[in-house]
Each structure stands twice: as structure tokens, then as C-alpha cells.
C-alpha positions as CSV (number, residue, x, y, z in Angstrom):
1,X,67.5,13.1,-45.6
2,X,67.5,10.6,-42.5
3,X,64.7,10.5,-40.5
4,X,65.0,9.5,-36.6
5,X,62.4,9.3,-33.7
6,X,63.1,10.6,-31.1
7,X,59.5,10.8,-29.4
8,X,60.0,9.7,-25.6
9,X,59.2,12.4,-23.9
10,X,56.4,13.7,-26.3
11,X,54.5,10.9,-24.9
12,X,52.0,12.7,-22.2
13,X,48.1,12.7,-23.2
14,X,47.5,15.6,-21.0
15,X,47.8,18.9,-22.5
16,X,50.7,20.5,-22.7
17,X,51.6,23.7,-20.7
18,X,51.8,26.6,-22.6
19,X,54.5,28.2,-20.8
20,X,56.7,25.0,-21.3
21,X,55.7,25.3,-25.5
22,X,56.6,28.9,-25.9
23,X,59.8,28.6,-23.6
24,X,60.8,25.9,-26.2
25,X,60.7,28.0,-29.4
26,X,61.9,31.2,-27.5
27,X,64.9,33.1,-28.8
28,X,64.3,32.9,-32.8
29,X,66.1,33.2,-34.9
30,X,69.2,31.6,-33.7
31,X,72.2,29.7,-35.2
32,X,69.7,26.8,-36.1
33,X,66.5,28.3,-36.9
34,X,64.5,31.3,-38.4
35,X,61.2,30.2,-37.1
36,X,58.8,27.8,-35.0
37,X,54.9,27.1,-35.3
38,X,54.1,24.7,-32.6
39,X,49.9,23.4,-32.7
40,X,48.9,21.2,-29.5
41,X,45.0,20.0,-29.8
42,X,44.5,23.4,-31.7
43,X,46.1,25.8,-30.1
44,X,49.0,27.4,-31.8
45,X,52.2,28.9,-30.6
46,X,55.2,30.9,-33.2
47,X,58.0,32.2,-32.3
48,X,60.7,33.7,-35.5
49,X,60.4,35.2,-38.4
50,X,58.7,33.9,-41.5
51,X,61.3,36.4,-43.4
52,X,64.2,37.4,-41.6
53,X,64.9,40.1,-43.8
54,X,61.5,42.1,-43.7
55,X,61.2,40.5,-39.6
56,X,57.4,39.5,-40.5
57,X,56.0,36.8,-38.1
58,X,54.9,33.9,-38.5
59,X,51.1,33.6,-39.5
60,X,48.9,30.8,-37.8
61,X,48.1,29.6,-41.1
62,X,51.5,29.7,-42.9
63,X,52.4,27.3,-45.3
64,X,55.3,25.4,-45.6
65,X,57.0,22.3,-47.0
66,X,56.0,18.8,-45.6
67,X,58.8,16.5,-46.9
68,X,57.8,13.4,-45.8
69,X,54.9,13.5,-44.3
70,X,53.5,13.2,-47.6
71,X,54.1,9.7,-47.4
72,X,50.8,9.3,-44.9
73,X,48.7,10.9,-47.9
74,X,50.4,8.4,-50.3
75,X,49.5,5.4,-47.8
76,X,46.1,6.9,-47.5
77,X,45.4,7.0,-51.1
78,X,46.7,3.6,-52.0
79,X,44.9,1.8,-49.5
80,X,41.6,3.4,-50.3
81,X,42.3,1.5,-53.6
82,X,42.8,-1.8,-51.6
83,X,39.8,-0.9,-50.0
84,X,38.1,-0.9,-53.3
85,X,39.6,-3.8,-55.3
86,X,41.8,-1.5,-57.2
87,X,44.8,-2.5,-56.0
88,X,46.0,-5.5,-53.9
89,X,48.7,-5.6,-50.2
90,X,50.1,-9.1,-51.5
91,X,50.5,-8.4,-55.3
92,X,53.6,-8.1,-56.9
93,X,54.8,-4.7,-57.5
94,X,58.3,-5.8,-59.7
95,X,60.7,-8.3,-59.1
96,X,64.5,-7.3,-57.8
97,X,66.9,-10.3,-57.5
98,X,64.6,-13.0,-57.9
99,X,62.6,-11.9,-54.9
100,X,59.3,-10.3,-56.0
101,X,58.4,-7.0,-53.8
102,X,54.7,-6.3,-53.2
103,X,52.8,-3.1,-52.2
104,X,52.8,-4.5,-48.8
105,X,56.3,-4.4,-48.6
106,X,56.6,-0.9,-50.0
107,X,53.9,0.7,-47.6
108,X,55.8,-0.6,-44.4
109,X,59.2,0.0,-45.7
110,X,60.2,-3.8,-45.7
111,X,61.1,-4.1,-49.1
112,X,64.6,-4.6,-49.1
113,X,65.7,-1.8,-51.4
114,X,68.8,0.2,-51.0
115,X,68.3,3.6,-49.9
116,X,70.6,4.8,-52.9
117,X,69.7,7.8,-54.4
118,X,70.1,11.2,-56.1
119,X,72.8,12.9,-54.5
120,X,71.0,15.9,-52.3
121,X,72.9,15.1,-49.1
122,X,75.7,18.2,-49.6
123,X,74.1,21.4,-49.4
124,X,76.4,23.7,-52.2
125,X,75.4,20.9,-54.4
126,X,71.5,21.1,-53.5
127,X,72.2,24.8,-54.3
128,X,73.0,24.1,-57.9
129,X,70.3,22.1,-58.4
130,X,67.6,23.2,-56.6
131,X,65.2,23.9,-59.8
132,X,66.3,20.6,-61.6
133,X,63.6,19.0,-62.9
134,X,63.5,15.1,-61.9
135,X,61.6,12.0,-63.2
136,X,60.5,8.8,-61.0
137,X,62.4,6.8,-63.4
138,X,66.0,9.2,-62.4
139,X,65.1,9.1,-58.8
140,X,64.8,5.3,-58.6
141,X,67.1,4.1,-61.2
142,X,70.0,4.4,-58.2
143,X,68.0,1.9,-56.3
144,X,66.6,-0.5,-58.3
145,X,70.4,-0.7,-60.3
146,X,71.6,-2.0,-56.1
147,X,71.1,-5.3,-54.8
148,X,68.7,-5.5,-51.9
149,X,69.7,-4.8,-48.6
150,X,67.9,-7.9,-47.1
151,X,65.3,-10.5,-48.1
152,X,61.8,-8.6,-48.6
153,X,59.4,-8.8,-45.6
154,X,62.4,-9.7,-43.1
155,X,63.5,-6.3,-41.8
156,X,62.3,-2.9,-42.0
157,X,64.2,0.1,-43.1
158,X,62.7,3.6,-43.9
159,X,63.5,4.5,-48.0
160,X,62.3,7.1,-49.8
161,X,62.2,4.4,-52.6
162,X,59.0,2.5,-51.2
163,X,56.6,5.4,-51.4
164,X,58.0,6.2,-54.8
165,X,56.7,2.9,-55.9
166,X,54.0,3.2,-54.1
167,X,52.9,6.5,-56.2
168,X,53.9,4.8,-59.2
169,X,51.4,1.7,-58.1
170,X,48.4,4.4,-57.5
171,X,49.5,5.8,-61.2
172,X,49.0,2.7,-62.7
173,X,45.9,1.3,-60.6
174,X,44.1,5.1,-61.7
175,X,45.5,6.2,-65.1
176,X,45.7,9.5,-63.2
177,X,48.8,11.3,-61.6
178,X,49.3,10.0,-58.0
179,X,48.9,14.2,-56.7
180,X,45.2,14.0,-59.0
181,X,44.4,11.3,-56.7
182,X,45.3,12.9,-53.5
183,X,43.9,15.7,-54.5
184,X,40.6,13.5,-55.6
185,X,40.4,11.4,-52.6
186,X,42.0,13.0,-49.5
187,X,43.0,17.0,-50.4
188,X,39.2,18.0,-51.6
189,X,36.8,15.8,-49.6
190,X,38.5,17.1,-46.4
191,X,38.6,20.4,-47.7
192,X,42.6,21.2,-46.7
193,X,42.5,24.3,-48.6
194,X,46.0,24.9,-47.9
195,X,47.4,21.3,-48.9
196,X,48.8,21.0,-52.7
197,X,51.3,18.5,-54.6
198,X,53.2,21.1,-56.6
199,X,54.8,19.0,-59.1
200,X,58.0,20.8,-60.6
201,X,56.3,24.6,-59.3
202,X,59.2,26.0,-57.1
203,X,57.4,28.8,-55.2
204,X,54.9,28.5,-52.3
205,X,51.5,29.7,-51.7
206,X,51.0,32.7,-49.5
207,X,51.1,32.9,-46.7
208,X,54.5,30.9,-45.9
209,X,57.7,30.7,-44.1
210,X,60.8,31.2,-46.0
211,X,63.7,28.2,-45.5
212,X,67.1,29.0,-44.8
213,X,69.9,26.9,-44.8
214,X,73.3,28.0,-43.5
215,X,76.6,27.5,-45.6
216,X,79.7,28.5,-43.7
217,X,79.0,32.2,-41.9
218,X,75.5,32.8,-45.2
219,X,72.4,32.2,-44.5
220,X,71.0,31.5,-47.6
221,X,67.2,31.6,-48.7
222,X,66.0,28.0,-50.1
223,X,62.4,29.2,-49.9
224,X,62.4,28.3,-54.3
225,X,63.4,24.3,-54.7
226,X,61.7,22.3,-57.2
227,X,59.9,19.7,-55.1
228,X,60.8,17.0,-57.5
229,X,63.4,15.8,-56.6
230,X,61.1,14.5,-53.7
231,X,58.4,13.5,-55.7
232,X,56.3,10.7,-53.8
233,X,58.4,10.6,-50.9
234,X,58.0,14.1,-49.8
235,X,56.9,17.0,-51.9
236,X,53.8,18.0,-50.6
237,X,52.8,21.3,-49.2
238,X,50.1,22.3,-46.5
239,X,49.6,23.9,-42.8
240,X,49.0,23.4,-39.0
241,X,45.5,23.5,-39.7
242,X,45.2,21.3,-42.3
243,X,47.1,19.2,-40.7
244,X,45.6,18.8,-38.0
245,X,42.5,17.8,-39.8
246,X,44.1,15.4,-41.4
247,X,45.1,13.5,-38.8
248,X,41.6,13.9,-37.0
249,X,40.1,12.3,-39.7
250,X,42.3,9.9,-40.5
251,X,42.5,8.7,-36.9
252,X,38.5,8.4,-37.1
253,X,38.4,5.9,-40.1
254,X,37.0,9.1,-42.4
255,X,39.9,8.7,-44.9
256,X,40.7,4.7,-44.7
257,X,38.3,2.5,-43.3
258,X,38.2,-1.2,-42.2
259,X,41.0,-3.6,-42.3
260,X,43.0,-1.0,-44.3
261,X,43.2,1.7,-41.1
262,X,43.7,-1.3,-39.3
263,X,47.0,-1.7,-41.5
264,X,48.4,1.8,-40.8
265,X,48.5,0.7,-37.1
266,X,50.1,-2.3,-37.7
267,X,53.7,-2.8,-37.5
268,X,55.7,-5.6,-38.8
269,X,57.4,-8.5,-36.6
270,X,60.6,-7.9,-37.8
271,X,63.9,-6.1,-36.8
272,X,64.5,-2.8,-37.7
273,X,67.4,-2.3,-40.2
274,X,69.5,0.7,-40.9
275,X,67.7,4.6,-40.1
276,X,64.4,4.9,-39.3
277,X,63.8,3.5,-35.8
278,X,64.8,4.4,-32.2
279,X,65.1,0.8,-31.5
280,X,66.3,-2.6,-32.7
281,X,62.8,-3.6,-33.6
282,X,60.7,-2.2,-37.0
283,X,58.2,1.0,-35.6
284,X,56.5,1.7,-38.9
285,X,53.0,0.8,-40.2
286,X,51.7,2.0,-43.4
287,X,52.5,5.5,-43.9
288,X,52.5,6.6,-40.1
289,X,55.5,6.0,-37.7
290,X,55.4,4.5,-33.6
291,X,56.8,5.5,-30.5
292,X,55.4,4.3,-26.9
293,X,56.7,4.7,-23.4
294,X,54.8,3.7,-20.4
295,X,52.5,2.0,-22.6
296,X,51.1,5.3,-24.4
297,X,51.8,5.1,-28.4
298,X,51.9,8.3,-30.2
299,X,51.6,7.5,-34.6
300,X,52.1,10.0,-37.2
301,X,55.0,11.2,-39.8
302,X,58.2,13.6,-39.6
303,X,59.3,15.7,-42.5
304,X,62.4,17.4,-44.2
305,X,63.2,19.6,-46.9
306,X,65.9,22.0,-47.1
307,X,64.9,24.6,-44.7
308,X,62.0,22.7,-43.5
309,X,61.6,20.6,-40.5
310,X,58.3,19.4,-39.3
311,X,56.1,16.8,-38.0
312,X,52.0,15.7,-37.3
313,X,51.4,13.1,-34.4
314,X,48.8,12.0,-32.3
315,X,47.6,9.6,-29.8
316,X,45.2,7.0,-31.4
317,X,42.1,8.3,-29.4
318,X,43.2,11.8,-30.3
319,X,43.3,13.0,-26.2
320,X,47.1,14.4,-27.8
321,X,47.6,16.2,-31.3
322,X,50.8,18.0,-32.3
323,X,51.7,19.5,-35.5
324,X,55.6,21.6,-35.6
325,X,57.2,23.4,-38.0
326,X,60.5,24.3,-37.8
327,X,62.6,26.5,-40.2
328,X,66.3,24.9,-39.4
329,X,68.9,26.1,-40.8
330,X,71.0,22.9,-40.4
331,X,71.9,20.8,-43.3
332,X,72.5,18.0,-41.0
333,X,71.6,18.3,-37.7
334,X,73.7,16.3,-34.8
335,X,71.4,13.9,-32.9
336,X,69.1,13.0,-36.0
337,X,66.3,16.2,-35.4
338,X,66.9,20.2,-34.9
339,X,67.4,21.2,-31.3
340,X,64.2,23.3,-31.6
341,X,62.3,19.9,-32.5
342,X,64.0,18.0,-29.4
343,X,62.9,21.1,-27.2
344,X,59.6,20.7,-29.0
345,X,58.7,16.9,-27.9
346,X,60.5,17.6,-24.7
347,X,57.9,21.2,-23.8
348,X,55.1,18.5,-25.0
349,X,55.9,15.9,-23.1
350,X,56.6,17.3,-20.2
């Protein structure tokens, strides 16, 4: 799925009115969504139904699927192999038209690969498929059989591709799966008991939200999807709570240390290319995502799955945290994120 930013007015470091939060995710479930959890420097908001059939609400500590955001737990991991010698930023990774891409390139998205990929962008065909079992080598072989894009290390354009290779480059740095070594190094040392990398494993721990996506006039359950056709770029699983932590501790150099946090803060001088940016220049460092306004920067990572939308941020000093979930029933939605999630940032923000 794309992923846009569209963070302007979630960029306030005073708390958020409450009023303003739970005005935002009133009214569930609409036309768009089945369910909100909404988490502002820990305290939690819901609004929905975490199953619209048997009307049960949504618990504090649901579960639900974190798409993308699993590319921050990826960056994590690989750079706490930099960190240790394991693997290195400027070494190649593989060669694509006689231009050698590096792990540097794959972290901030400035590799140059298309963005091809397995078809999962119409939703009755997502419906046929939706327990397929995929491998790395299926979901990249559309991308690495395209030229690039652009030189590597000129531009900057989000791809599900990079973080792929990126859990491919943790494989082969460990002798481990890359989920072993997010388990091993992020998942059990910040004890996010609610945070998994299911593999092929279709259902979700309880407690959870069922997804929904609508098809014409049916609302149809999508709760069940094997997560790998995700894979690296986004098939992880957690909570609010979790991650929260996360981000807490990440933020405070507990997960990456050194010159390698340092890196997750840095974005690339380079134009942006393509989705992924607000703006015409890149936004991205390694495995978190920018957006400033009146010279406040909020970092952290969106995610999508079918019937999943959701999102951790936080000011660098922590004075702001948000974590959202959003259960959207929109295949595509118009304006790049569910109108739940715009009223979201906006109740945040202002």
C-alpha cells in the first residue's frame, strides 16, 4: 500500500485535549471504520467495535496488525549489528545495473529500486489470496527483474523492497531468521509481550480487533491474512502498549546506541522521489519517518494491512507520544490516510 504523511497538525508537544481525541473517533463504526484506539503519552482512548457482529469493544490492550511499522524493528535490529561489526552501512548488499546498492541505501529508502511488486493492490484479488504462502525470493523477484528508478543514493523513495533486503542482510549477517532476531534483540529484552513476527500464521492473538474491508455494499472480515505476503516490510503484530515502549526506548538510545541512533535521525540530502513524502525533499531516516512545522519534528512509522491502519510517533525528547489504530474499511483511501487518522493528527495537534 502507499504510505503518505500527512503530520502537520499533529505537531503540538503539549498534551492533547481529551475531549478533542474522543470527538475524533466518535461515531464508530461508520462507512470507513469499525474501530479507533487512540494512546497520547499513555493515556488511551477507543471508540468501535473490535467485532461488529458480537458489538464487543475495544480492549486497551488489543492487538492488531502493524504493517509497516515493522520496518523500525528491522532498522533497529540491523543496526545493532552495525553497532557490533556484524554488518556494515557502506557494504554492498547486490549489484542492480552496474550500480552496487548498500545497506545504507536500503535503510533510508535511496536505493533506486522499483516499487514493483506482488499484486495486492485490488481488494477481490487480496481476497483470493489472502492465505497464500509467499517467499522473499517471489516478493522481490518483481523488483529486482526492473531497472532502477534512479541512481542509488540520489533520491529517496519509500519501497517495501529495501527493508526486504534489509531482513535478508540480518539473515545472512546471523544464520538466524530476521523475526528470531527481533525477537532476540528488541521483542524479549523490552519485554513487549504482545509483539510477535507471525511468519505464514494467519490468526491473531487475543485480545484483538477484527479488520474489515468493504467490497461494494459487504463488509467483509479480513481479520485471517497470511502476513507473508508482507514479510519484512510489514508483518509484525503488537499493541498500544507495547508500542509505546518501544518508542520510549528506542528514543532513549536503550535499543540502538551511538552513531547508529544517530543514523535513524538522519535524513538524506536528497529529493524525494515518487510516494513517501509530503514534500519535494527525502523525510526518511533509517527506519523512522519526519515531519516538522514551526520547527517541532515529530519521527516514528505508519502502517497498513488490509483492515488495519495505524501509526507510533513521537517528539525526540518524548514531551509528545502517540500510538493509533484504526480499523478502515477502505481499500484505498482518498487523500493518502483514513479520515479517522486525518481527524486523529488533527484532535492531536490541536
Amino acid at each position: 500500500m502507499l504510505l503518505e504523511i500527512k503530520l502537520a497538525l499533529l505537531l503540538a508537544v503539549a498534551p492533547a485535549d481529551p475531549g478533542a481525541i474522543r470527538e475524533a473517533i466518535q461515531g464508530l463504526p461508520d462507512e470507513t471504520a469499525t474501530a479507533a484506539l487512540v494512546r497520547v503519552n499513555g493515556q488511551t482512548h477507543t471508540s468501535g467495535y473490535a467485532d461488529v457482529t458480537a458489538r464487543t469493544k475495544v480492549a486497551k490492550s488489543t492487538r492488531f496488525r502493524i504493517g509497516s511499522i515493522t520496518k523500525t524493528f528491522i532498522a533497529a535490529a540491523a543496526l545493532q549489528l552495525v553497532h557490533e561489526g556484524a554488518l556494515r552501512l557502506d557494504d554492498p548488499v547486490l549489484t542492480k545495473d552496474g550500480k552496487q546498492i548498500t545497506l545504507r541505501h536500503l535503510l533510508t529508502h535511496t536505493s533506486g529500486l522499483s516499487r514493483a511488486s506482488v499484486r495486492v493492490d485490488d481488494p477481490r484479488w487480496y481476497l483470493k489470496h489472502r492465505f497464500d504462502t509467499y517467499t522473499p525470493a517471489e516478493l522481490l523477484k518483481p523488483a529486482l527483474a526492473a531497472p532502477l528508478d534512479f541512481e542509488p543514493g540520489t533520491r529517496q523513495q519509500y519501497n517495501n523492497a529495501d527493508y526486504m533486503l534489509a531482513a535478508q542482510a540480518i539473515e545472512r549477517a546471523t544464520g538466524r531468521p530476521y523475526g528470531q532476531v527481533i525477537t532476540e534483540r528488541v521483542i524479549k529484552p523490552l519485554r513487549l509481550a504482545a509483539t510477535s513476527v507471525p511468519g505464514t500464521a494467519s490468526r491473531l492473538p487475543e485480545p484483538y480487533t477484527r479488520g474489515y474491508v468493504r467490497i461494494g455494499e459487504r463488509l467483509v472480515d479480513v481479520t485471517r491474512q497470511n502476513p507473508s505476503v508482507a514479510w519484512g516490510s510489514g508483518e509484525m503484530i503488537s499493541n498500544a502498549p507495547d508500542l509505546d515502549r518501544f518508542i520510549r526506548a528506542l528514543f532513549r538510545g536503550q535499543v540502538v546506541k551511538g552513531a547508529e541512533l544517530a543514523a535513524m535521525f538522519t535524513i538524506p540530502d536528497v529529493p524525494a522521489f515518487g510516494p513517501g513524502c509530503p514534500g519535494p525533499k527525502a523525510c526518511m531516516g533509517m527506519g523512522l519517518q519526519s515531519a516538522t512545522s514551526g520547527g517541532i519534528t515529530v519521527w516514528g512509522h505508519v502502517g497498513e494491512r488490509p483492515g488495519y491502519a495505524s501509526g507510533v510517533f513521537a517528539t525526540k525528547d518524548l514531551a509528545l507520544r502517540l500510538v493509533y489504530l484504526v480499523n478502515s474499511t477502505e481499500w484505498s483511501p482518498k487523500g493518502g490516510s483514513p479520515a479517522v487518522v486525518q481527524k486523529i493528527y488533527a484532535a492531536v495537534g490541536g
